[in-house]
N, C-alpha and C positions, 0 to 999 in steps of 0.2 A: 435480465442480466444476472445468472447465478455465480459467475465469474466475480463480477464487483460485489455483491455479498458476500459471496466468501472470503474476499480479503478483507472485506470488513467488519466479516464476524471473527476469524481468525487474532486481528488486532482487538477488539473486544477482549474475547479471553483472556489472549496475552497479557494483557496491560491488566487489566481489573485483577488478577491473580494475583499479579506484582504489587495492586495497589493494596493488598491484605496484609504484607508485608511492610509496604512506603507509604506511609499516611500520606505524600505530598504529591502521589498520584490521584489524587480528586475525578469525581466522574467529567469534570470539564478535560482535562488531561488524557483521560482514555478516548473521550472525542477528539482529540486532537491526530491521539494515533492512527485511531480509524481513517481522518483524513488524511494523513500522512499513506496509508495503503492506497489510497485512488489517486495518488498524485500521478504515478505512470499510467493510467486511463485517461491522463488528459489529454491524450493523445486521440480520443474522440472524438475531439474538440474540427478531426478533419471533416468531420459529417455536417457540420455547417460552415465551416471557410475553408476547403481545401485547400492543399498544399500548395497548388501552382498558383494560388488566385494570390497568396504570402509570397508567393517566391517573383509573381510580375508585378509586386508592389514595392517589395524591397532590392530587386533587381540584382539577387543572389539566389543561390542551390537552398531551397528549404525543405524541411520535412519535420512533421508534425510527431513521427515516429523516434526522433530522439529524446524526445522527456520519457521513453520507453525503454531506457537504458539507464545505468549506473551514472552517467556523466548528466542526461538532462535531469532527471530525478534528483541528482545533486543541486542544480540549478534551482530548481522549484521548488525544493526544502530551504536554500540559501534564498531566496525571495520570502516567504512565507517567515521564516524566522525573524528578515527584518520587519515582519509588519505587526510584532507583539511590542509591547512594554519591555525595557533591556532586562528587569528582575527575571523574568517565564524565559528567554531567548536558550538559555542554556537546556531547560527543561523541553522548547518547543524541540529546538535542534534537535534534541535525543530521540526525542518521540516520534515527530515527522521523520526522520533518518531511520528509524528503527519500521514505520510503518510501509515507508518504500523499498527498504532491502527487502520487508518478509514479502511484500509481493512480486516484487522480481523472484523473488527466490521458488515462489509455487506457481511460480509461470514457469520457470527453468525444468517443472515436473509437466508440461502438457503433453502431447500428443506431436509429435510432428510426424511426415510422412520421411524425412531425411534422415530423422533419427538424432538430428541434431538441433540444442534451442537459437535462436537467436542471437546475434554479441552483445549479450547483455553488459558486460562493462567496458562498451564504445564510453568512450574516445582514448583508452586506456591498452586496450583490444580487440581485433577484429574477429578473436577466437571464438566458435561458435561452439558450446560446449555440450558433449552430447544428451541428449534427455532423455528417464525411464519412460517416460511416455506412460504415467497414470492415469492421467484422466484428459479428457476435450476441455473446451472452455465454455462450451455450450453444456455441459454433465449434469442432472443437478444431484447428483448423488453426492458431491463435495458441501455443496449447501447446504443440506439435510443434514449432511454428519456436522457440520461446525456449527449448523445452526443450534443441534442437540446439542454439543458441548457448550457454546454459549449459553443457552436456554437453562442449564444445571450451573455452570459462575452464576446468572443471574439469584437464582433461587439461591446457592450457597452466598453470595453475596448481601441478598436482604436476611439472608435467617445470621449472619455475623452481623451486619448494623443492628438490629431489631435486639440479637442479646447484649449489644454495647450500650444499647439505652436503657433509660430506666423507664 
């Protein structure tokens, strides 16, 4: 899955950059972000319960493809957040919140054949907004490249802790 790597190396970069900056970005907290980018893949989640087997259970229209969007991604950030300690809740929100926008947002970059992404901010809008169409979701050329900009945060990252110590 080079697709869910890369939103979650992307969130790496992101956040550890910021953490050179925020001391009270901790490598637990860059974890955080990273899971905040695969929250709209939970949508996965249809490859072992599909949708209809949720929808003749609870005896309503379901679809496993709205945590795929601005509105369920909100949902699953707003669960997640209540399940910290109320001190981090502020720090999760931001994080989770910021790791789900950047992956809508390099989804909104795929490939479509319509030329247009999906309504990523349902329930809000049904506008489907159009895509440069970069790259597949199957590419792994996306991976390779974020994995190499990860791969140098890292390295920059141990060589600033290593001179902060004694």
């Amino acid at each position: 899955m080079p697709d869910l790597l890369t939103h979650a190396l992307v969130m790496y970069s992101v956040v550890t950059v910021a953490s050179w900056r925020y001391e009270r970005l901790t490598p637990s907290f860059v974890t955080v972000a990273m899971m905040g980018a695969m929250i709209p893949d939970l949508t996965k989640i249809r490859l072992v319960l599909p949708s209809y087997r949720v929808e003749s259970v609870l005896g309503v229209p379901f679809d496993w493809f709205a945590l795929h969007t601005a509105g369920g991604s909100a949902i699953a950030v707003l669960i997640g957040t209540v399940l910290v300690p109320r001190e981090y809740r502020t720090r999760v929100l931001s994080l989770l919140a910021l790791g789900a926008a950047s992956h809508l947002l390099l989804d909104a970059l795929l490939v479509n054949p319509s030329g247009h992404s999906y309504a990523i901010l349902w329930p809000l809008t049904q506008y489907h907004p159009p895509t440069p169409g970069f790259y597949l979701s199957t590419d792994r050329w996306p991976a390779i490249v974020t994995g190499t900009i990860a791969g140098a945060v890292w390295a920059r990252t141990r060589r600033l802790r290593s001179s902060r110590d004694p």
